[in-house]
PDB file of N, CA, C and O in Angstrom:
ATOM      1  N   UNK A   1     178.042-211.818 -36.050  1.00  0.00           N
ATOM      2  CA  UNK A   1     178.928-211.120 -36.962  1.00  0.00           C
ATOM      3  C   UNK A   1     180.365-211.576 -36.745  1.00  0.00           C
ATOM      4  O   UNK A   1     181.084-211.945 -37.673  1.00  0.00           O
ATOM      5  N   UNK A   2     180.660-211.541 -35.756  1.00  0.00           N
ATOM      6  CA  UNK A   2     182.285-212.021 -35.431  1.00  0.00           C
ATOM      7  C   UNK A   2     182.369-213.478 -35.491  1.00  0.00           C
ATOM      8  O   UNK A   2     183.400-213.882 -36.029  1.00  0.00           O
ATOM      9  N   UNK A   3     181.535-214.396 -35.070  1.00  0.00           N
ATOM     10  CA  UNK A   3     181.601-215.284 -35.949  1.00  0.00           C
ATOM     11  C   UNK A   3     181.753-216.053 -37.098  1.00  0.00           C
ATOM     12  O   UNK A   3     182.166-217.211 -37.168  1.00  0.00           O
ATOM     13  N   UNK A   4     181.353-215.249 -38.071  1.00  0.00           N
ATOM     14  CA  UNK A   4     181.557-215.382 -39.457  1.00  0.00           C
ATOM     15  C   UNK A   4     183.095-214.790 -40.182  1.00  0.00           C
ATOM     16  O   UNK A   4     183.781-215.222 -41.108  1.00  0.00           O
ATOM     17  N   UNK A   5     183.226-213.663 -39.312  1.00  0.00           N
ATOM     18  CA  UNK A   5     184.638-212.700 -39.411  1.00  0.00           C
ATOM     19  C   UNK A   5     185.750-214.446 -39.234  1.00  0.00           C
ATOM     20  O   UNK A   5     186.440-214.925 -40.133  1.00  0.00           O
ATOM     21  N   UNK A   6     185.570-215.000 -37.868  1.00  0.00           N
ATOM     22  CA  UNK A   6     186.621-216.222 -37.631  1.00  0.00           C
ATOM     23  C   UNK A   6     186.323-217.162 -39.109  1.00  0.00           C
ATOM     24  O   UNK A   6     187.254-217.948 -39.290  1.00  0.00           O
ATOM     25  N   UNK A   7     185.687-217.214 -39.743  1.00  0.00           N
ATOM     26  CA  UNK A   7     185.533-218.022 -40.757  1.00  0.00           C
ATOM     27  C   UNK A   7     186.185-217.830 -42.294  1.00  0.00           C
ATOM     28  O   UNK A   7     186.477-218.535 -43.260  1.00  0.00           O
ATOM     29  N   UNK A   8     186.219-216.608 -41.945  1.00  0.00           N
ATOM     30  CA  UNK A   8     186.559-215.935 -43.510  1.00  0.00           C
ATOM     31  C   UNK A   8     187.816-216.073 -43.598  1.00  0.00           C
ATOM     32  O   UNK A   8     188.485-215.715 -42.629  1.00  0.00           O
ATOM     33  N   UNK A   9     188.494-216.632 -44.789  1.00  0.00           N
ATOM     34  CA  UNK A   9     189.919-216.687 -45.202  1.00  0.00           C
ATOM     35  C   UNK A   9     190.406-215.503 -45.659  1.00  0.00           C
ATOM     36  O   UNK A   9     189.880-215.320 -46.757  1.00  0.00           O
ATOM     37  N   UNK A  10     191.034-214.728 -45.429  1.00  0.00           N
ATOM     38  CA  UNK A  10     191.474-213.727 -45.781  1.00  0.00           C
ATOM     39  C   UNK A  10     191.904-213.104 -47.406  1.00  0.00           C
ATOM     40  O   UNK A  10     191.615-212.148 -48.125  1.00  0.00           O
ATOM     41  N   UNK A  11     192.931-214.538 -47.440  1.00  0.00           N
ATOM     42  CA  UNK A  11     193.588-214.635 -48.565  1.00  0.00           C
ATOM     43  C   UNK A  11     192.758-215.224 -49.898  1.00  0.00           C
ATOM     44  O   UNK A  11     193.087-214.934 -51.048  1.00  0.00           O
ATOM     45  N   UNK A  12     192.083-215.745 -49.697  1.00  0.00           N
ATOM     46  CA  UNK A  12     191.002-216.977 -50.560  1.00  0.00           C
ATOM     47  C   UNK A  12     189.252-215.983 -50.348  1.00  0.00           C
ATOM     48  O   UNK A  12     188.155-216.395 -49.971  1.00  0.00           O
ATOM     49  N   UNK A  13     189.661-214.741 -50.744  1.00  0.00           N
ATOM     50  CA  UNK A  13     187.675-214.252 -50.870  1.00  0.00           C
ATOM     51  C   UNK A  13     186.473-215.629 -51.345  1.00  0.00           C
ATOM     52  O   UNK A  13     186.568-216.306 -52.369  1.00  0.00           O
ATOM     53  N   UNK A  14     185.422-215.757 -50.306  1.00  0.00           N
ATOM     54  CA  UNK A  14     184.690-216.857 -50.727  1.00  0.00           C
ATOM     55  C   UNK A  14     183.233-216.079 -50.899  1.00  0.00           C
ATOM     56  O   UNK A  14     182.847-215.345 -49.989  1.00  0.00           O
ATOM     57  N   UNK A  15     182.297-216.298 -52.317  1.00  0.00           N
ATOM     58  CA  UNK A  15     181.560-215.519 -52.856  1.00  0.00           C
ATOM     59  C   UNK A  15     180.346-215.826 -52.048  1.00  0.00           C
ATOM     60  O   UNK A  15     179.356-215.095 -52.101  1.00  0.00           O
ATOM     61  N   UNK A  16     180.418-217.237 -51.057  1.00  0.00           N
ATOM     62  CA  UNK A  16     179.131-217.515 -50.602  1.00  0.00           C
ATOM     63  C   UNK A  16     179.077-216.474 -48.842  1.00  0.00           C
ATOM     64  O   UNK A  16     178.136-215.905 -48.289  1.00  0.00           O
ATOM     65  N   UNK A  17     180.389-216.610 -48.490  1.00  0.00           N
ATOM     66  CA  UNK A  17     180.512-215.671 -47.148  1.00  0.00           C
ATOM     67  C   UNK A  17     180.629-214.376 -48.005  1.00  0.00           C
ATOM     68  O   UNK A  17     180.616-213.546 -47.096  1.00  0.00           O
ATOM     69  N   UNK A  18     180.715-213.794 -48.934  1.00  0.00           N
ATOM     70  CA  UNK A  18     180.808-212.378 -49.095  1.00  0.00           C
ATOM     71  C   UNK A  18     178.728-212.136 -48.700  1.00  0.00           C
ATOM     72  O   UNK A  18     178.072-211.556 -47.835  1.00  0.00           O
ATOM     73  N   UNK A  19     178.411-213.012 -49.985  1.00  0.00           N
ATOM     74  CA  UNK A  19     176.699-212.609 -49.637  1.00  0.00           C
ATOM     75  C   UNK A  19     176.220-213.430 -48.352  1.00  0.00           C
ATOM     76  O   UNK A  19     174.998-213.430 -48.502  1.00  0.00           O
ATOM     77  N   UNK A  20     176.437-213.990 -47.411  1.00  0.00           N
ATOM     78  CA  UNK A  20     176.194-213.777 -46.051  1.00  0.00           C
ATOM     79  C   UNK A  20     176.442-212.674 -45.143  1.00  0.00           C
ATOM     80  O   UNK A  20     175.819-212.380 -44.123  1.00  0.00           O
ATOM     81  N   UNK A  21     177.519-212.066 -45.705  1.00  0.00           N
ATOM     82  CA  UNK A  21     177.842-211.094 -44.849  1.00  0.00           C
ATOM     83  C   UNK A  21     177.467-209.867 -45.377  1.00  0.00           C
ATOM     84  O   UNK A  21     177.332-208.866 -44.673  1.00  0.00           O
ATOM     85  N   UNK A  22     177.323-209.884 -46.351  1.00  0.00           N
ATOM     86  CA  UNK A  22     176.375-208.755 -46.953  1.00  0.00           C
ATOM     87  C   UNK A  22     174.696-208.818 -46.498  1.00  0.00           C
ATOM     88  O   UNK A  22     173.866-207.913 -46.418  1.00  0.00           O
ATOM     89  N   UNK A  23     174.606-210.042 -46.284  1.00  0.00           N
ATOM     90  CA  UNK A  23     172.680-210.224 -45.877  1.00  0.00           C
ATOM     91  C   UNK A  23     172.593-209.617 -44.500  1.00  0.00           C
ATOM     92  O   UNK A  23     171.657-208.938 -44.078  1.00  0.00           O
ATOM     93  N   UNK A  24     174.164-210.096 -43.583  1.00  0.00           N
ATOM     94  CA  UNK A  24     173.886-209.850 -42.104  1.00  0.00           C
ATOM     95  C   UNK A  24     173.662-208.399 -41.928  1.00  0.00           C
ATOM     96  O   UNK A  24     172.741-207.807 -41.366  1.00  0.00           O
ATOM     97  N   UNK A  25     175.017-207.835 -42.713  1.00  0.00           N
ATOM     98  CA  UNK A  25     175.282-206.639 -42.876  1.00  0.00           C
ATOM     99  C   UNK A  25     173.778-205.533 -42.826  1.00  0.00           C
ATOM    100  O   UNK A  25     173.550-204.576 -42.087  1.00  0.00           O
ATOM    101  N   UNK A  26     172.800-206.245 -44.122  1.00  0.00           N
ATOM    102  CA  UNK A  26     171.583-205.556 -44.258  1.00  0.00           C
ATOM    103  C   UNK A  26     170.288-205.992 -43.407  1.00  0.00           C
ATOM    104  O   UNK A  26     169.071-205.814 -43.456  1.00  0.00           O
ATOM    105  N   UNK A  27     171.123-206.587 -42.685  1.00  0.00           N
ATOM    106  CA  UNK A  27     169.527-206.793 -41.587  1.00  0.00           C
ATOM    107  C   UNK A  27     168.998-206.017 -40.708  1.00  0.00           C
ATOM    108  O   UNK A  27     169.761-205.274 -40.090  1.00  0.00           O
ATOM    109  N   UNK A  28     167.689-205.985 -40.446  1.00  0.00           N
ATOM    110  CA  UNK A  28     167.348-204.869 -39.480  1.00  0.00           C
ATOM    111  C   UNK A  28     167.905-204.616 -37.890  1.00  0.00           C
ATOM    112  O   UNK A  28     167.906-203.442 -37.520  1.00  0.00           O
ATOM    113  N   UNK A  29     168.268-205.407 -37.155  1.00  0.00           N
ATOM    114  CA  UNK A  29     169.547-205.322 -35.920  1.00  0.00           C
ATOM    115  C   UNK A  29     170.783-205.041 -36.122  1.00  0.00           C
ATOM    116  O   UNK A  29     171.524-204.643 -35.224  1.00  0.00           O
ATOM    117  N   UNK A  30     171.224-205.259 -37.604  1.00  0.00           N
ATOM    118  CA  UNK A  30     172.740-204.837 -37.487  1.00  0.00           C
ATOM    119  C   UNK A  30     172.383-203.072 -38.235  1.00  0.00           C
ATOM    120  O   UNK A  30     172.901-201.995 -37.939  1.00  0.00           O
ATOM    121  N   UNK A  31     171.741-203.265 -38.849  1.00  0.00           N
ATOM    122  CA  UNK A  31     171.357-201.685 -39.564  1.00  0.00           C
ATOM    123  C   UNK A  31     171.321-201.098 -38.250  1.00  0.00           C
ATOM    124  O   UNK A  31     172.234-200.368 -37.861  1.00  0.00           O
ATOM    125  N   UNK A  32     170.045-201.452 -37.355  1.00  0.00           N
ATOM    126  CA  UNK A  32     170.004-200.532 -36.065  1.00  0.00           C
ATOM    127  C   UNK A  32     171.134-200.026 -35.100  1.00  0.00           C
ATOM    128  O   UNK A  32     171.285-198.940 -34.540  1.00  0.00           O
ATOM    129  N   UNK A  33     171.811-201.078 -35.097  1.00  0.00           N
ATOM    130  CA  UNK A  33     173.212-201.361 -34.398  1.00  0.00           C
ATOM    131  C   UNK A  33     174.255-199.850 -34.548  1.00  0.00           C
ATOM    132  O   UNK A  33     174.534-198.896 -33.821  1.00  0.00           O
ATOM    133  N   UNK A  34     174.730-200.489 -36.467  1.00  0.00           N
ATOM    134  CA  UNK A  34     175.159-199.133 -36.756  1.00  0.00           C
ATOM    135  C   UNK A  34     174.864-198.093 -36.659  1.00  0.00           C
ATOM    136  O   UNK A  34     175.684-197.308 -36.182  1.00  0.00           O
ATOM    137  N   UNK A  35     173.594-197.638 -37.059  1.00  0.00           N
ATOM    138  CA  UNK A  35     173.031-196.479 -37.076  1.00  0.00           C
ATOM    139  C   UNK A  35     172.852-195.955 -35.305  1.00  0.00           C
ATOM    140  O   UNK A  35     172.509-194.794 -35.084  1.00  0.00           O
ATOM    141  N   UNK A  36     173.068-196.738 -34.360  1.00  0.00           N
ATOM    142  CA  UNK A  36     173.818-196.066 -33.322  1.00  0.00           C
ATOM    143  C   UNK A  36     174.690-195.768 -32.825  1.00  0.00           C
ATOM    144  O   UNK A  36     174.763-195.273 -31.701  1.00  0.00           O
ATOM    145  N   UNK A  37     175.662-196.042 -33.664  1.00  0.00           N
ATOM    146  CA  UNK A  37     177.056-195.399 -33.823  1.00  0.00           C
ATOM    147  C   UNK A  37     177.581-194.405 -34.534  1.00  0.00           C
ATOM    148  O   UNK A  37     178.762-194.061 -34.481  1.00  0.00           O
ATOM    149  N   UNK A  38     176.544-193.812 -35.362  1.00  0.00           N
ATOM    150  CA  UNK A  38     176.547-193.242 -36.235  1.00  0.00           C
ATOM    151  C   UNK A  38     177.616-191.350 -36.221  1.00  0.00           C
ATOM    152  O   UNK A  38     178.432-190.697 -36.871  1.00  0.00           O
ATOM    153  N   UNK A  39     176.839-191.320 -35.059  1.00  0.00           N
ATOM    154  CA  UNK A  39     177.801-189.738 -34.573  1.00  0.00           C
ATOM    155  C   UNK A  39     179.708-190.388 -34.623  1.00  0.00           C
ATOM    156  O   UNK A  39     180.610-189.826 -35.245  1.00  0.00           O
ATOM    157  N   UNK A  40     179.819-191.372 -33.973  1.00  0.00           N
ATOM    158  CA  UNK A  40     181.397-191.806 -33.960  1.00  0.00           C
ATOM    159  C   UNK A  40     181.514-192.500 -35.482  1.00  0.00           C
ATOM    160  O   UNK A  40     182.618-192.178 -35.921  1.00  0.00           O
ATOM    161  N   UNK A  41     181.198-192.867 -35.910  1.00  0.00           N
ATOM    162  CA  UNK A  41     181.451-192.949 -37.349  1.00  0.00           C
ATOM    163  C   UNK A  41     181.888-191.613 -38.050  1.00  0.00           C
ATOM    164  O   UNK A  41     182.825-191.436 -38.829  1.00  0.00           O
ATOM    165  N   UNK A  42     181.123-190.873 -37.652  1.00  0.00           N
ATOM    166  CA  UNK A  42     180.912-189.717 -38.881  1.00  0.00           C
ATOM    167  C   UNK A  42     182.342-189.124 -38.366  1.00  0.00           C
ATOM    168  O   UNK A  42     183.058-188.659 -39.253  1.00  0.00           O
ATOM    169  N   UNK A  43     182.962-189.079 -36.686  1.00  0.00           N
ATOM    170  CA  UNK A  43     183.909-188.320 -36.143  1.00  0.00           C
ATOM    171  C   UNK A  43     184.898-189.070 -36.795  1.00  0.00           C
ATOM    172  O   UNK A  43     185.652-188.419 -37.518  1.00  0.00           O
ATOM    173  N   UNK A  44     185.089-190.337 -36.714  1.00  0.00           N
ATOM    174  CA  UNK A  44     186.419-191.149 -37.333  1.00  0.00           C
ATOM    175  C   UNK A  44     186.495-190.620 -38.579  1.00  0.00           C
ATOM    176  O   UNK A  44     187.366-189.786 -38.825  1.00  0.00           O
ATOM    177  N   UNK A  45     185.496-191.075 -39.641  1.00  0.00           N
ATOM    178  CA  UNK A  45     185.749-190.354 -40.911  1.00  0.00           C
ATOM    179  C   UNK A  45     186.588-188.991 -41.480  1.00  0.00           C
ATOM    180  O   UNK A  45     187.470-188.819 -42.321  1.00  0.00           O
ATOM    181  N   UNK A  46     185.644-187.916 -40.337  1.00  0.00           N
ATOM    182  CA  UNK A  46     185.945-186.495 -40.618  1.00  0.00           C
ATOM    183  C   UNK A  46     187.643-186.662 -40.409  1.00  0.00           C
ATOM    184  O   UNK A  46     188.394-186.098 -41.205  1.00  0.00           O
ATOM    185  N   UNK A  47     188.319-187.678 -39.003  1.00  0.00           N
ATOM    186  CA  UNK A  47     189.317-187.618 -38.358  1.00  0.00           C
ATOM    187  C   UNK A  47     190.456-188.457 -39.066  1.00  0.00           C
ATOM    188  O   UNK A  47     191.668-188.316 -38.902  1.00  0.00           O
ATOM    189  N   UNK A  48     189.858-189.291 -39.827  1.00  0.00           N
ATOM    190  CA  UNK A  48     191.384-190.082 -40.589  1.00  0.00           C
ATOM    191  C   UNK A  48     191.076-189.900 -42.213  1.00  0.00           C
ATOM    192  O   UNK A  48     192.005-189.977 -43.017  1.00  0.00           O
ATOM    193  N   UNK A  49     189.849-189.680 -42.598  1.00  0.00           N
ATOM    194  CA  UNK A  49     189.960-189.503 -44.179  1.00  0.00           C
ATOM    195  C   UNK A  49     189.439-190.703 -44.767  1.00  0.00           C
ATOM    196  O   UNK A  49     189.451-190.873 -45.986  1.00  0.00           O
ATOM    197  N   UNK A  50     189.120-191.288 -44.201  1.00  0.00           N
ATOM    198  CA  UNK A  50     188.567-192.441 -44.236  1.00  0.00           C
ATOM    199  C   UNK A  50     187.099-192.655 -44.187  1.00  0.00           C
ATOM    200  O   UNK A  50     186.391-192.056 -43.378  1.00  0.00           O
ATOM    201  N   UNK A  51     186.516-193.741 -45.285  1.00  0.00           N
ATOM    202  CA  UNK A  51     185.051-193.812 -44.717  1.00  0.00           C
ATOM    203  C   UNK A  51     184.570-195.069 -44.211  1.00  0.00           C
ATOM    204  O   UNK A  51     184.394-196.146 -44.782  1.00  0.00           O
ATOM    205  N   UNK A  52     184.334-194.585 -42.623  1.00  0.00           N
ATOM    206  CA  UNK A  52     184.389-195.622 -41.738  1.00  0.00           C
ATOM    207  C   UNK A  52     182.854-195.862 -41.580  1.00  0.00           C
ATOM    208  O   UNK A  52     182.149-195.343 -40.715  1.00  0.00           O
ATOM    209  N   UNK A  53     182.356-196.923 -42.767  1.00  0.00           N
ATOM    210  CA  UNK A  53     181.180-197.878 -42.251  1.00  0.00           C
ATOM    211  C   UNK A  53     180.892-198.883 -41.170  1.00  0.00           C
ATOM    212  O   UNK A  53     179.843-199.250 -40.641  1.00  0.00           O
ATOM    213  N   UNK A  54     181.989-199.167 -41.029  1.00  0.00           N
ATOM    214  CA  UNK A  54     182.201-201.039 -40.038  1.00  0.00           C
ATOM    215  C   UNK A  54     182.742-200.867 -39.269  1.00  0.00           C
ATOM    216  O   UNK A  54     183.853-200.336 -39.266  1.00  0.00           O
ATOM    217  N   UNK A  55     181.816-201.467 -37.889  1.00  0.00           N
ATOM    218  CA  UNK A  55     182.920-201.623 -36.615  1.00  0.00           C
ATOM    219  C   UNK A  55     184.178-201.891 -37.101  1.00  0.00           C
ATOM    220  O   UNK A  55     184.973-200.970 -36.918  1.00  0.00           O
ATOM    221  N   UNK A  56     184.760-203.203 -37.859  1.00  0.00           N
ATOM    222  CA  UNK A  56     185.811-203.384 -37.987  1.00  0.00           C
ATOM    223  C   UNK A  56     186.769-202.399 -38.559  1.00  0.00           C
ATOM    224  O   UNK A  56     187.985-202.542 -38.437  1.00  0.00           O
ATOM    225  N   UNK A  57     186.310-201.564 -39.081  1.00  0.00           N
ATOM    226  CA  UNK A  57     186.895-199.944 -39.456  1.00  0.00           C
ATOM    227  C   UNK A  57     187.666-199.380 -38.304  1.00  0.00           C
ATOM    228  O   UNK A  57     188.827-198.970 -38.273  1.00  0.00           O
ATOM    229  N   UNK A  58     186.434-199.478 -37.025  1.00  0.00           N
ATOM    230  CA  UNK A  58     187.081-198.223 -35.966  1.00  0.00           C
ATOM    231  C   UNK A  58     188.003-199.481 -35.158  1.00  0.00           C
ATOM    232  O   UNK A  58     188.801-198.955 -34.383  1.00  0.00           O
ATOM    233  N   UNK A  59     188.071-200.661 -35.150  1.00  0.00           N
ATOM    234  CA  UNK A  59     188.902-201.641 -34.485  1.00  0.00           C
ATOM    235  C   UNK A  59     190.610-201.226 -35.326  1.00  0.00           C
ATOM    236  O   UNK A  59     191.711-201.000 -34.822  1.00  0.00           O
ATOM    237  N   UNK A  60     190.197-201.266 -36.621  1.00  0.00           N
ATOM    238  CA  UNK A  60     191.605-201.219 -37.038  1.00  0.00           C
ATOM    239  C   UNK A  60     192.462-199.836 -36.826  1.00  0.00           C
ATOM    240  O   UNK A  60     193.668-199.604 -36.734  1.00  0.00           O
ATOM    241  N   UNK A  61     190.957-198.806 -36.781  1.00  0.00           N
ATOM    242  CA  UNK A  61     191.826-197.634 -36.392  1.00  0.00           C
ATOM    243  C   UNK A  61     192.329-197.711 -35.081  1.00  0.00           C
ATOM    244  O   UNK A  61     193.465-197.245 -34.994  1.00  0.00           O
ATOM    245  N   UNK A  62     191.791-198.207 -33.882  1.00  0.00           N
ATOM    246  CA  UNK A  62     191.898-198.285 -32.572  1.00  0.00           C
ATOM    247  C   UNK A  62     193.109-198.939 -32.814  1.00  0.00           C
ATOM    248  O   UNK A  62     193.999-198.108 -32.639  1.00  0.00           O
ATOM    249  N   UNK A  63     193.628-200.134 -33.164  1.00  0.00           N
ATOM    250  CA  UNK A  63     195.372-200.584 -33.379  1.00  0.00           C
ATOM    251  C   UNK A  63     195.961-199.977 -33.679  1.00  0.00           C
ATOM    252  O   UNK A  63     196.789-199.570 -32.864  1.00  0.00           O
ATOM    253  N   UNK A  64     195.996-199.401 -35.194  1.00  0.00           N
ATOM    254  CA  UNK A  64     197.133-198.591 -35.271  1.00  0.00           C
ATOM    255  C   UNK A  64     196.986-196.808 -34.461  1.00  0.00           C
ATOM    256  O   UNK A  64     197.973-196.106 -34.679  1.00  0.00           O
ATOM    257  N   UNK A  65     196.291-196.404 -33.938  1.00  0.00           N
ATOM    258  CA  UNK A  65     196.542-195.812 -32.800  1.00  0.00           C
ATOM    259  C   UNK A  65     197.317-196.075 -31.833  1.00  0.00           C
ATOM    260  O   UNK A  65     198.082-195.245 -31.340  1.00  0.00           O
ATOM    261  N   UNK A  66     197.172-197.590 -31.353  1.00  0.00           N
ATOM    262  CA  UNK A  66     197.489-198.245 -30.499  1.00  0.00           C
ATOM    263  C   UNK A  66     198.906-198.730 -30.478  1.00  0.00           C
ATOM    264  O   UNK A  66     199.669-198.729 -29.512  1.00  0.00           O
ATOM    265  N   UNK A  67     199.133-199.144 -31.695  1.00  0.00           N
ATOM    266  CA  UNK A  67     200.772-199.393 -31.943  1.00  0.00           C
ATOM    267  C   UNK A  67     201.748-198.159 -32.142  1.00  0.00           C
ATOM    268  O   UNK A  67     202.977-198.215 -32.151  1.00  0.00           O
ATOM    269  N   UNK A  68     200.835-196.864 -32.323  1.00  0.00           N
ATOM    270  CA  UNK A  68     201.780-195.864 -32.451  1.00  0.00           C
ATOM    271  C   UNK A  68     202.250-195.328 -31.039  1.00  0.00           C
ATOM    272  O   UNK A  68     203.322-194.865 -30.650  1.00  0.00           O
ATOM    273  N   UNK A  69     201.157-195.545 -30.483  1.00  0.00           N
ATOM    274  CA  UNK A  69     201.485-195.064 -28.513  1.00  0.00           C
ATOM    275  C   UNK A  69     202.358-195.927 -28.096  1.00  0.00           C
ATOM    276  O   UNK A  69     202.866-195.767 -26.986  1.00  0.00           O
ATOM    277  N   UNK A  70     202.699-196.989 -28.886  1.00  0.00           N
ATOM    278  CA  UNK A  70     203.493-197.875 -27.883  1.00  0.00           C
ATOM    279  C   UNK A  70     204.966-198.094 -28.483  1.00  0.00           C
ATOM    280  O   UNK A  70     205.838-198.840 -28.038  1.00  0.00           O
ATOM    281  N   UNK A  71     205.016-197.344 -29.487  1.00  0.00           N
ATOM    282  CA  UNK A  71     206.257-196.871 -30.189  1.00  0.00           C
ATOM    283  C   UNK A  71     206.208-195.240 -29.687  1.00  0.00           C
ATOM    284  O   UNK A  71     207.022-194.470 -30.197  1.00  0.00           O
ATOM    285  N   UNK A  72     205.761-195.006 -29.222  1.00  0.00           N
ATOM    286  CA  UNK A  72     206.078-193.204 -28.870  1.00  0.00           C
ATOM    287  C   UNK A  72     206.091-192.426 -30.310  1.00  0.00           C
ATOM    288  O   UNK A  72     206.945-191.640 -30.721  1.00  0.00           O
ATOM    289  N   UNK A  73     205.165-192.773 -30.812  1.00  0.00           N
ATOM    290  CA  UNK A  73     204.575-192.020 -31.790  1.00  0.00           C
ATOM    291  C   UNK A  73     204.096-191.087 -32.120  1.00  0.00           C
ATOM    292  O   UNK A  73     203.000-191.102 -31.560  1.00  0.00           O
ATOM    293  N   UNK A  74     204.205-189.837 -32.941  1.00  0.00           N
ATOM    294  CA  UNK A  74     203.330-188.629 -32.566  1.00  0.00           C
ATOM    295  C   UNK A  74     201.662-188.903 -33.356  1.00  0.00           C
ATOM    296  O   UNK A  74     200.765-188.073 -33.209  1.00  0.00           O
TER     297      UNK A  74
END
């Protein structure tokens, strides 16, 4: 999965990595994967308003958490 993440252009969406990453997305190890995260998913959600499907969800929340502690942020 993070492999493919280093590949992706950000700026330039490419339709052949969208449906790769949609296939990985639906495979039976990454389904399992998530679905054991599932209780902290559901807490992030309830907690930012947000609907947090993707690790990369709770990574971005984990930064800007992270940049607010280090600005003395409330």
């Amino acid at each position: 999965m993070e492999m493919l993440q280093l590949l992706y252009v950000w700026d330039a969406p490419c339709p052949a990595y969208d449906r790769e990453f949609q296939a990985m997305l639906n495979s039976p190890k990454v389904r399992e994967l998530l679905d054991s995260f599932a209780e902290l998913r559901a807490y992030l959600s309830f907690h930012t308003g947000m609907d947090v499907k993707y690790p990369s969800q709770g990574y971005d929340i984990y930064q800007a958490l992270l940049g607010q502690v280090s600005k003395e942020l409330t």
